[in-house]
C-alpha positions as CSV (number, residue, x, y, z in Angstrom):
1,X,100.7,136.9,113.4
2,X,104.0,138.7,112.5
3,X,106.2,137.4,109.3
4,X,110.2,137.4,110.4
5,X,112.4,137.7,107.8
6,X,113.4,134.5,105.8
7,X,117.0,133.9,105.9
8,X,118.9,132.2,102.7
9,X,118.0,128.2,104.1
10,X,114.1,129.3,104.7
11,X,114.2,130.2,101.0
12,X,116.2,127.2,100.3
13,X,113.4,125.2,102.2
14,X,110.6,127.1,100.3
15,X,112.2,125.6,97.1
16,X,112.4,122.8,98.3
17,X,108.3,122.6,99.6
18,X,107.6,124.1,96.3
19,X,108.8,121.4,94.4
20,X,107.2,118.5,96.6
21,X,104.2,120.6,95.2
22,X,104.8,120.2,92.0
23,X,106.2,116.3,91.8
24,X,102.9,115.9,93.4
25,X,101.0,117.8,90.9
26,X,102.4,115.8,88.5
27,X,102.1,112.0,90.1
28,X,98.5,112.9,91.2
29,X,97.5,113.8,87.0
30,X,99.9,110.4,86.1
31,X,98.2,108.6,88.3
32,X,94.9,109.5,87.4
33,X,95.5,109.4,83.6
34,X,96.8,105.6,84.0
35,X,93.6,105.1,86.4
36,X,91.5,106.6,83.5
37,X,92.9,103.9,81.1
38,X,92.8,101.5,82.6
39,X,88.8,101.6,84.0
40,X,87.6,103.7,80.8
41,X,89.2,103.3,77.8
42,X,90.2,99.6,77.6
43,X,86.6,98.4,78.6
44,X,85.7,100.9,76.0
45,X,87.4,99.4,73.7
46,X,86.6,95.7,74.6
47,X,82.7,96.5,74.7
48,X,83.1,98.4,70.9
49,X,85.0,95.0,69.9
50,X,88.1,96.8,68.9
51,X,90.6,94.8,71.1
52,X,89.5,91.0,72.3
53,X,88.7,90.6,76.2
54,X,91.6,88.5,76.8
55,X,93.8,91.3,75.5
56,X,91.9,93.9,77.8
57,X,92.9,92.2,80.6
58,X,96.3,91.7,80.0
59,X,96.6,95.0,79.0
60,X,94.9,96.4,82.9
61,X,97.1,94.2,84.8
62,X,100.1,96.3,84.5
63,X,98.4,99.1,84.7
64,X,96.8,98.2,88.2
65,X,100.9,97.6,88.9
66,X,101.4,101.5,87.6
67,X,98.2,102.8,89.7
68,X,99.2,101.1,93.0
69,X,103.3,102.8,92.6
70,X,101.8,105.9,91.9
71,X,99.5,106.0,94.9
72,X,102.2,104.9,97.3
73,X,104.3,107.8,95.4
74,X,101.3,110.2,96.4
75,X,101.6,108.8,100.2
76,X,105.6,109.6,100.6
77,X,105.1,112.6,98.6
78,X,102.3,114.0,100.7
79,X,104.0,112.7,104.1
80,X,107.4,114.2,103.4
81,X,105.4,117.6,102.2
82,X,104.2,117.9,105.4
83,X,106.8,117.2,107.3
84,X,108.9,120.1,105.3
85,X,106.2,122.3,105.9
86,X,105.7,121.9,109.6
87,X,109.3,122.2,109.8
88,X,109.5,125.3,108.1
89,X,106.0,127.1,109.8
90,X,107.0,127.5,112.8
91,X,110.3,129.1,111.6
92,X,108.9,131.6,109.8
93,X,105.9,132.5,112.0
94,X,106.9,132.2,115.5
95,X,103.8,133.2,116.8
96,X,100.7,131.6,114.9
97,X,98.1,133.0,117.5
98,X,97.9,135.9,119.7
């Protein structure tokens, strides 16, 4: 396996896998942090008596809304990733076995 040199648009498409990586970094912790809320802390909050049920569940309904945008933003993200990074693999390491 034998690295060839990158060229200014390999680097330009190493930026631009890199920050797929971290936009998906960032949606996955969003994502989880509104999945968090919404299945911990509100029923948390409704079993200790601090908010009424009725309020709980209006309060999850958007943020089932906010959970389901975020996972299809995880899908696109992680498809178009991929696709970058199989475009840019065989570019960079033209022979990937002996």
């Amino acid at each position: 396996m034998e690295l060839r040199e990158l060229t200014a648009s390999d680097w330009a498409q190493l930026a631009e896998l890199n920050a797929h990586l971290w936009i998906l970094a960032a949606v996955l912790i969003g994502t989880g942090l509104v999945y968090a809320l919404a299945h911990a802390l509100i029923p948390s909050l409704v079993l200790t008596g601090d908010i009424e049920p009725q309020a709980g569940r209006k309060m999850r309904a958007p943020l089932y809304a906010i959970m389901a945008a975020g996972l299809g933003a995880l899908t696109a993200i992680i498809i178009k990733a991929t696709l970058l990074a199989l475009d840019l693999l065989p570019s960079m390491l033209p022979r990937l076995a002996i």
